[in-house]
C-alpha positions in Angstrom: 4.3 73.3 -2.2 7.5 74.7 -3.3 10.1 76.3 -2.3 9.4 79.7 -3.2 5.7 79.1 -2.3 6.8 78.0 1.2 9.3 80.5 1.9 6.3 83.0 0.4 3.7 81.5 3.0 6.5 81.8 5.6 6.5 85.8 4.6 3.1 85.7 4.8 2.9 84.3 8.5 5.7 87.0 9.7 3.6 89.8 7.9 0.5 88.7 10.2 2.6 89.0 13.3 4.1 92.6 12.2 0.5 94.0 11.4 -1.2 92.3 13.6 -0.8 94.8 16.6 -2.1 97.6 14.1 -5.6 96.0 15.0 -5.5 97.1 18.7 -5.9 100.4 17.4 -8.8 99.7 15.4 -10.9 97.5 17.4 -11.8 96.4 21.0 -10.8 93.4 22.6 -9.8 90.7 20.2 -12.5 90.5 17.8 -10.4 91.7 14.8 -8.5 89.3 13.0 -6.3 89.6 9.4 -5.0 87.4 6.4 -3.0 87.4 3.8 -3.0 85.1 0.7 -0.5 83.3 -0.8 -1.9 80.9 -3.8 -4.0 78.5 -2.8 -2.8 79.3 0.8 -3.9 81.4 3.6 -1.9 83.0 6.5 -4.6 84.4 9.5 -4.7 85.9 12.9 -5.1 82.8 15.6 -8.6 83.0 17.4 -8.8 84.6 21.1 -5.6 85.7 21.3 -4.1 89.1 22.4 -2.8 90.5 19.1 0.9 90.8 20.4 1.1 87.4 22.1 1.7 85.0 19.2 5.1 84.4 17.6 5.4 83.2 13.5 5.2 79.5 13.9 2.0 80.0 15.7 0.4 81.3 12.7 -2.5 79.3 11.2 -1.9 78.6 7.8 -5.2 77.3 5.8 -6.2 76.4 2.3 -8.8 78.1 0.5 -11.2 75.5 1.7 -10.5 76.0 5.3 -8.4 73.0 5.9 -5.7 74.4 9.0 -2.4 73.1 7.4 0.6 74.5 9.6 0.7 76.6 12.6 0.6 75.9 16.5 -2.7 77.9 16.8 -6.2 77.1 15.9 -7.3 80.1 13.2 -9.5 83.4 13.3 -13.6 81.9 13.4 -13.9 84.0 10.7 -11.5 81.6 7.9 -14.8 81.7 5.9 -15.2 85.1 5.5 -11.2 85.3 4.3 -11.0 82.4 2.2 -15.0 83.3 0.6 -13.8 87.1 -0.5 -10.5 85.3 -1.7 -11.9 83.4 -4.1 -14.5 85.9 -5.8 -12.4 89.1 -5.0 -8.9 90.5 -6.7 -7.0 91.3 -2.8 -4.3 89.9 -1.1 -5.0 90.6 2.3 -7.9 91.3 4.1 -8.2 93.3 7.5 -11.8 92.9 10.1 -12.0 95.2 12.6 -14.9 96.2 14.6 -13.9 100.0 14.5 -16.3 102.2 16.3 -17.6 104.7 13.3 -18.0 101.9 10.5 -19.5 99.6 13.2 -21.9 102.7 14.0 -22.7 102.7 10.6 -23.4 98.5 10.6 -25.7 99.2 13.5 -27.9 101.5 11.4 -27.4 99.1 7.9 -25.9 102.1 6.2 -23.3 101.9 3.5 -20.8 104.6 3.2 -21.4 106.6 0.1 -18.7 108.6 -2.0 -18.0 111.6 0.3 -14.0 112.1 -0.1 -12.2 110.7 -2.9 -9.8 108.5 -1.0 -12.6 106.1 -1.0 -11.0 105.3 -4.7 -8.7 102.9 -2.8 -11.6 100.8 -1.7 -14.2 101.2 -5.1 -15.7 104.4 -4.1 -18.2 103.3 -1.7 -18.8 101.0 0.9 -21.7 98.7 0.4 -23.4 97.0 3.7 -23.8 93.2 3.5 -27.1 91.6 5.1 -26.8 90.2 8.8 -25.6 86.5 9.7 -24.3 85.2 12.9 -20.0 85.6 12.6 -17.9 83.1 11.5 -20.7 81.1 9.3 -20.5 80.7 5.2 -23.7 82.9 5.0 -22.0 85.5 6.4 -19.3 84.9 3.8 -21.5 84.7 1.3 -23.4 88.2 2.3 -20.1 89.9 2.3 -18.9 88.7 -1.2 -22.7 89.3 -2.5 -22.2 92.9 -1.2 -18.7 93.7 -2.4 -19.4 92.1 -5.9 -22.5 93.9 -6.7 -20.4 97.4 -5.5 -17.5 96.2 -7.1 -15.9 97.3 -4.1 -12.5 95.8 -2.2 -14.4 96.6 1.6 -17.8 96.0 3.0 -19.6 96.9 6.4 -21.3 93.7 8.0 -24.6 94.6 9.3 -24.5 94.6 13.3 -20.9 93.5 13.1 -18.5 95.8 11.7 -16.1 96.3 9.2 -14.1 94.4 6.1 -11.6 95.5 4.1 -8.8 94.1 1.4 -6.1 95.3 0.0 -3.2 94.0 -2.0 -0.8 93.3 0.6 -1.2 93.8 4.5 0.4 97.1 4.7 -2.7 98.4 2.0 -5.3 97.2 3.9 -4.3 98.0 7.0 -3.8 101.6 5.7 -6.6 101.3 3.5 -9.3 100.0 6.8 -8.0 103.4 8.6 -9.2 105.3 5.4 -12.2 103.9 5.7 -13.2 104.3 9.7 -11.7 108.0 9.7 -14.1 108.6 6.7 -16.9 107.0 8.6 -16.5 109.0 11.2 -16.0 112.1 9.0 -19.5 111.3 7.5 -21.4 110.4 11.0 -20.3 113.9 12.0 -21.4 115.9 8.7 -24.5 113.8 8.8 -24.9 115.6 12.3 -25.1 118.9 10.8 -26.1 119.2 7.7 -27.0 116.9 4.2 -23.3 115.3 3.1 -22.5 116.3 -0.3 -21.1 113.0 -2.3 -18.7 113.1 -5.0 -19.9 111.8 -8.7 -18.7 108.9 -10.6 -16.9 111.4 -12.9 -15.0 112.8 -10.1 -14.0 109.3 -8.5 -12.9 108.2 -12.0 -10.8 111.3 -11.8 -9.4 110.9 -8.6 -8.6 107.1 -9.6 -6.8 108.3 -12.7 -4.7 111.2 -10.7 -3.9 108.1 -7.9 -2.0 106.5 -10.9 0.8 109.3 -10.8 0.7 109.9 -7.5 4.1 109.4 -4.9 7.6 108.4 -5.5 8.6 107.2 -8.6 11.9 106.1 -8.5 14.6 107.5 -10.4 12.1 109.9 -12.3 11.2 111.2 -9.2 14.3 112.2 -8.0 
């Protein structure tokens, strides 16, 4: 590796510990974990372990294969999952949380269709990917089946929970709390009434209007 591509990895591994606290918010327990890719490299949240209670160097570093290569911790059982969406799908980091209204959804094998058009960030829609025990490549392989034929950067795991990528950590992480507040915000209107979803037009729309939107620098000033 070289030195920009270690000093990236390193990046990487700090990232993990910043955002990794964000999960505690997200899901129960420990059963969320995160990643972020650098090259043929992947930085990931150690297994079993309290999400504030692990420093850089104990971040597991792993190729794309799954080979652990660096860190003092053994890595998330769910490296498949990571390293599987990072080789068919264009994200840089991934977030899996088992947040309560996306996993409500997993329980009854529902996607999440287009009701709000922040679900632009993640392809529009949220597709549901077929059941396999965690941590195994057929669960990988479910999850990049789903997201592929959605063309979609998240996916809800059936009787699991929720995935999500984005092109750094602070995207996903933002972009996985889009997603579970709109889950939620769907599960309620469901409760009520017929939720009214948003055409393709109107998501291509939104997607068009997201490429203006913010700062912009000096222009923006």
């Amino acid at each position: 590796m070289t030195d920009d591509g270690a000093s990236s990895i390193e990046a990487a591994r700090e990232a993990v510990v910043t955002y990794a606290p964000e999960l505690a918010a997200l899901t129960p327990g420990r059963s969320g974990n995160l990643s972020v890719r650098v090259g043929d490299r992947v930085a990931v949240t150690p297994t079993g372990v309290a999400y504030d209670a692990f420093e850089v160097e104990d971040v597991p570093v792993v190729t794309l294969d799954g080979d652990h290569v660096a860190g003092e911790m053994a890595p998330s059982s769910e490296v498949p999952m990571h390293t599987g969406i990072y080789d068919h799908r264009p994200v840089g980091a991934i977030v899996h949380a088992h947040s309560p209204a996306a996993t409500t959804l997993s329980v009854l094998g529902e996607p999440l269709p287009p009701i709000h058009y922040m679900l632009v960030a993640v392809g529009g829609q949220v597709p549901v990917a077929d059941y396999e025990p965690f941590g195994t490549p057929a669960l990988a392989a479910n999850a990049v089946d789903a997201m592929d034929r959605a063309d979609a950067a998240a996916v809800i795991l059936a009787n699991h929970g929720l995935v999500v990528g984005g092109s750094d950590l602070e995207d996903a992480v933002e972009n996985t709390h889009h997603v579970e507040s709109l889950a939620g915000v769907y599960l309620r209107a469901r409760s009520v009434g017929d939720p009214i979803t948003l055409s393709d037009d109107a998501l291509a729309d939104a997607e068009r209007r997201f490429e203006t939107y913010g700062q912009r620098g000096e222009e923006s000033s």
